[in-house]
Residue frames relative to the residue before (quaternion, step in Angstrom):
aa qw qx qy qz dx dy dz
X 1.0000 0.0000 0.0000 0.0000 0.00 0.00 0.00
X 0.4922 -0.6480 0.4967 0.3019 3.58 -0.97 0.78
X 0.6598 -0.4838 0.4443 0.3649 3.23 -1.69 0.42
X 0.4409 0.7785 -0.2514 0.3692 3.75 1.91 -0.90
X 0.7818 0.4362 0.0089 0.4454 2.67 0.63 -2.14
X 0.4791 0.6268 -0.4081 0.4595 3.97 1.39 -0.49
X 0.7494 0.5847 -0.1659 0.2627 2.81 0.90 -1.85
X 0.5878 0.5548 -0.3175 0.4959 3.41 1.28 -1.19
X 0.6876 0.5693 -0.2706 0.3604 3.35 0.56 -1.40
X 0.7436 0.5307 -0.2341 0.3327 3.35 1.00 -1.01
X 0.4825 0.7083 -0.1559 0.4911 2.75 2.21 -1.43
X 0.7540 0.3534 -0.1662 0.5282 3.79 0.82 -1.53
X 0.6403 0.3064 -0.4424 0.5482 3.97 0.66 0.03
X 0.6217 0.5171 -0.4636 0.3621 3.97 0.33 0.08
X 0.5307 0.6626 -0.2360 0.4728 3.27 1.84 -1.18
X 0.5665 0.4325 -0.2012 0.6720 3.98 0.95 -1.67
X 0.7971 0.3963 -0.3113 0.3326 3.41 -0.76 -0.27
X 0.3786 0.6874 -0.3158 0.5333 3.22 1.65 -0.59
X 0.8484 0.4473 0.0276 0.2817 2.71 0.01 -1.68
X 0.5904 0.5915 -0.2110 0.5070 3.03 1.58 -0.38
X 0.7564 0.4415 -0.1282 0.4653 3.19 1.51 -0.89
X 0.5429 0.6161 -0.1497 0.5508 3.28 1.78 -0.13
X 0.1603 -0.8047 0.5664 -0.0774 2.94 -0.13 1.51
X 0.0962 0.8314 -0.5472 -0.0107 3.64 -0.68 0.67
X 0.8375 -0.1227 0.1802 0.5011 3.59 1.19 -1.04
X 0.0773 -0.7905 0.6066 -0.0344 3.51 -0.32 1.33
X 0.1378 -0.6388 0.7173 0.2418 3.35 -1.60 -0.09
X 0.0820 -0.7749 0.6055 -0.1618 2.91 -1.46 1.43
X 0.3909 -0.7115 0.4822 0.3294 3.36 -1.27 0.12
X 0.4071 -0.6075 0.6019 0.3208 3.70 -1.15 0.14
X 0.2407 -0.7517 0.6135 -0.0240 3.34 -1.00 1.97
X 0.6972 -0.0754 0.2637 0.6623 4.02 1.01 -0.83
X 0.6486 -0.4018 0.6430 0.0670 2.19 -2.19 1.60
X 0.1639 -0.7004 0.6860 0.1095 3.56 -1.06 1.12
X 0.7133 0.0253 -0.0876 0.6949 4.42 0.53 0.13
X 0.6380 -0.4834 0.4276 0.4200 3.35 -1.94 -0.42
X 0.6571 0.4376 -0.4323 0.4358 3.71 0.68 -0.55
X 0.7630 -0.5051 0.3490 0.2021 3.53 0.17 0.37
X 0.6439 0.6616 -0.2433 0.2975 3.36 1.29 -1.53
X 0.8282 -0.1011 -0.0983 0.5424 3.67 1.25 0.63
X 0.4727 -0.6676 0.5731 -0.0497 2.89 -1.29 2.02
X 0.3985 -0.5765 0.6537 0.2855 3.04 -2.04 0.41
X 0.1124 0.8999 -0.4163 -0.0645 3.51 -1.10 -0.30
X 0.0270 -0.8893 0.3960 0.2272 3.51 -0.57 0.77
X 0.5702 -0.5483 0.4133 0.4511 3.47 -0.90 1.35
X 0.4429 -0.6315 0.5420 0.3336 4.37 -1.26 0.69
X 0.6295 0.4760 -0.4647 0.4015 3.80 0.98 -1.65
X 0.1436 -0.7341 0.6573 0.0914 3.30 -1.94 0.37
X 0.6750 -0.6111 0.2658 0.3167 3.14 -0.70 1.78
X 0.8356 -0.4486 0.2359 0.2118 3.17 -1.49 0.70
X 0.6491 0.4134 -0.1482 0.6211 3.19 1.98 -0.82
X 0.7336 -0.5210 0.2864 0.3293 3.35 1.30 0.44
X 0.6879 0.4508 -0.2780 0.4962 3.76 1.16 -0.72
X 0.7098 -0.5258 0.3658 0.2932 3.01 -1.74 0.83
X 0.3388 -0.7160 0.5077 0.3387 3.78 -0.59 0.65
X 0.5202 -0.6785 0.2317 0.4640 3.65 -0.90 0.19
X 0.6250 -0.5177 0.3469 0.4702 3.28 -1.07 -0.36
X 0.4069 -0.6590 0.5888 0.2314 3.39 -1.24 0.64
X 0.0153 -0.7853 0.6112 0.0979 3.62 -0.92 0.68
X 0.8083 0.3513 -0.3031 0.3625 3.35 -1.89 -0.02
X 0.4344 0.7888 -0.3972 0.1772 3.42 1.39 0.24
X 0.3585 -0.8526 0.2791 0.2583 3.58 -0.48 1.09
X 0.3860 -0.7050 0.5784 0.1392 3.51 -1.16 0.42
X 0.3454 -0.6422 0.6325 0.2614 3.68 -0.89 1.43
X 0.7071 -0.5490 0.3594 0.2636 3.24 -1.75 0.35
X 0.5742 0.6803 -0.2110 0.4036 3.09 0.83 -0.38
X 0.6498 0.4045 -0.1962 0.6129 3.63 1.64 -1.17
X 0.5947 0.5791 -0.4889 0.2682 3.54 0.64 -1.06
X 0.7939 0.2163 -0.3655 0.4351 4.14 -0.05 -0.30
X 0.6516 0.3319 -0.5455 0.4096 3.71 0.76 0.94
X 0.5130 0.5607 -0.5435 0.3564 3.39 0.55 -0.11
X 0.1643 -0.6240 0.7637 0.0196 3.72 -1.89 1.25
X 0.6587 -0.4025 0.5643 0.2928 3.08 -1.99 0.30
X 0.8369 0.1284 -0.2313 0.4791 3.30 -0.86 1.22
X 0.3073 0.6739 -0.6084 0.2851 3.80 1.17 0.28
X 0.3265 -0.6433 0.6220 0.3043 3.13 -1.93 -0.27
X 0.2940 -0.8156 0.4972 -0.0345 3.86 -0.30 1.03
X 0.3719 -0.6720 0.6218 0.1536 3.47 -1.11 0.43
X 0.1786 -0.9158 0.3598 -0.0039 3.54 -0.13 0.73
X 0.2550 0.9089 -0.3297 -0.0104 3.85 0.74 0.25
X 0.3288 -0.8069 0.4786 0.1084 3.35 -0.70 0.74
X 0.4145 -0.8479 0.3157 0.0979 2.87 -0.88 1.94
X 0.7495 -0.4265 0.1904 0.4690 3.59 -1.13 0.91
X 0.7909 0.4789 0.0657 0.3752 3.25 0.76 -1.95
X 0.5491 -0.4922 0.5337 0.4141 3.72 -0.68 -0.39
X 0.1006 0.7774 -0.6053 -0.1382 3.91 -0.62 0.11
X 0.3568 0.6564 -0.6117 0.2600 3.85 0.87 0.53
X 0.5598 0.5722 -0.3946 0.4512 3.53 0.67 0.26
X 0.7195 0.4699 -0.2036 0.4691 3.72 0.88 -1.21
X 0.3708 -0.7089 0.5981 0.0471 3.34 -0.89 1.43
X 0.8049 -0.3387 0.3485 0.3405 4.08 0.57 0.03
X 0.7854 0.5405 -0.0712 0.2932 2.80 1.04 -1.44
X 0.2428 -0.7867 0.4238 0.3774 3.87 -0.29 -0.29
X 0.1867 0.5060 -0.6903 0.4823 3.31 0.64 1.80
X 0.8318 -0.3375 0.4236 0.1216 2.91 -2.14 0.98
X 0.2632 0.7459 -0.6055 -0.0881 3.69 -1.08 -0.03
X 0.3755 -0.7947 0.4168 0.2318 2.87 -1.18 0.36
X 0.7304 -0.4056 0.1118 0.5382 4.12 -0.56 1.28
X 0.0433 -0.6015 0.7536 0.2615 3.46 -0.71 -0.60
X 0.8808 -0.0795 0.0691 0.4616 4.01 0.06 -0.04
X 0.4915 -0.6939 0.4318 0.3008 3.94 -0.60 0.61
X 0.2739 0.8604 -0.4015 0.1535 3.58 0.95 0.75
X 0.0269 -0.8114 0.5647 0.1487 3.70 0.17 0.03
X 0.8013 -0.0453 -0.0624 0.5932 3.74 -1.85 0.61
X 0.0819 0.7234 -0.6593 0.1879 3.54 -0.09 1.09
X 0.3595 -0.6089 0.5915 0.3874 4.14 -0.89 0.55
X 0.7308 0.5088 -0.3577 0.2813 3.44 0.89 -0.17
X 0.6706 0.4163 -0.2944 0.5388 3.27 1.81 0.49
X 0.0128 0.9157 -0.3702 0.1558 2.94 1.34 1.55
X 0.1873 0.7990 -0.5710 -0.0208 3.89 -0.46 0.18
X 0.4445 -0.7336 0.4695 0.2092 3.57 -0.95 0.82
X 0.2582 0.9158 -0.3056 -0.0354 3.72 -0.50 0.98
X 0.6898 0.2552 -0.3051 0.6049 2.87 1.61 1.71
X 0.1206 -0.8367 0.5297 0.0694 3.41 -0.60 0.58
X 0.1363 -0.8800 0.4550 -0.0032 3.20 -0.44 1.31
């Protein structure tokens, strides 16, 4: 195999794998109300992993204002994960500061359509 042909190969499994690790958008259902105002849901992503099993649930996932008084138990949602960390961000539209250098983390989940 050429030095070419390494390259591509190496180039396309760095590319997949990427991608694997990049989290950008899931559909999912709403399993539970995390408080009363709505402002974050449980949820479990529907696709199932490659081996077939349910992926886990995502919790504490937030909800823009606008969705919180339509969203129901058992909807189906659009789910995206934000660039940044938000375990730092309180809601508000003050500043925060990182809590960790994570990016499209499932743990920076926020719900922003319901369909």
């Amino acid at each position: 195999m050429s030095k070419r042909d390494q390259d591509v190969r190496f180039i396309k499994m760095l590319m997949r794998n990427f991608g694997i690790v990049t989290n950008v958008a899931q559909l999912c259902r709403v399993t539970r109300f995390e408080n009363k105002d709505h402002s974050k849901v449980d949820v479990q992503p529907l696709a199932r992993t490659q081996s077939g099993n349910k992926r886990g649930l995502l919790i504490n996932v937030h909800v823009g204002r606008l969705l919180r008084d339509e969203l129901k138990i058992g909807d189906v949602v659009v789910v995206t994960f934000i660039d940044r960390s938000t375990e730092n961000w309180d809601g508000s539209n003050r500043d925060y500061y990182l809590a960790s250098d994570r990016t499209h983390s499932v743990n920076d989940a926020f719900v922003i359509e319901v369909y």
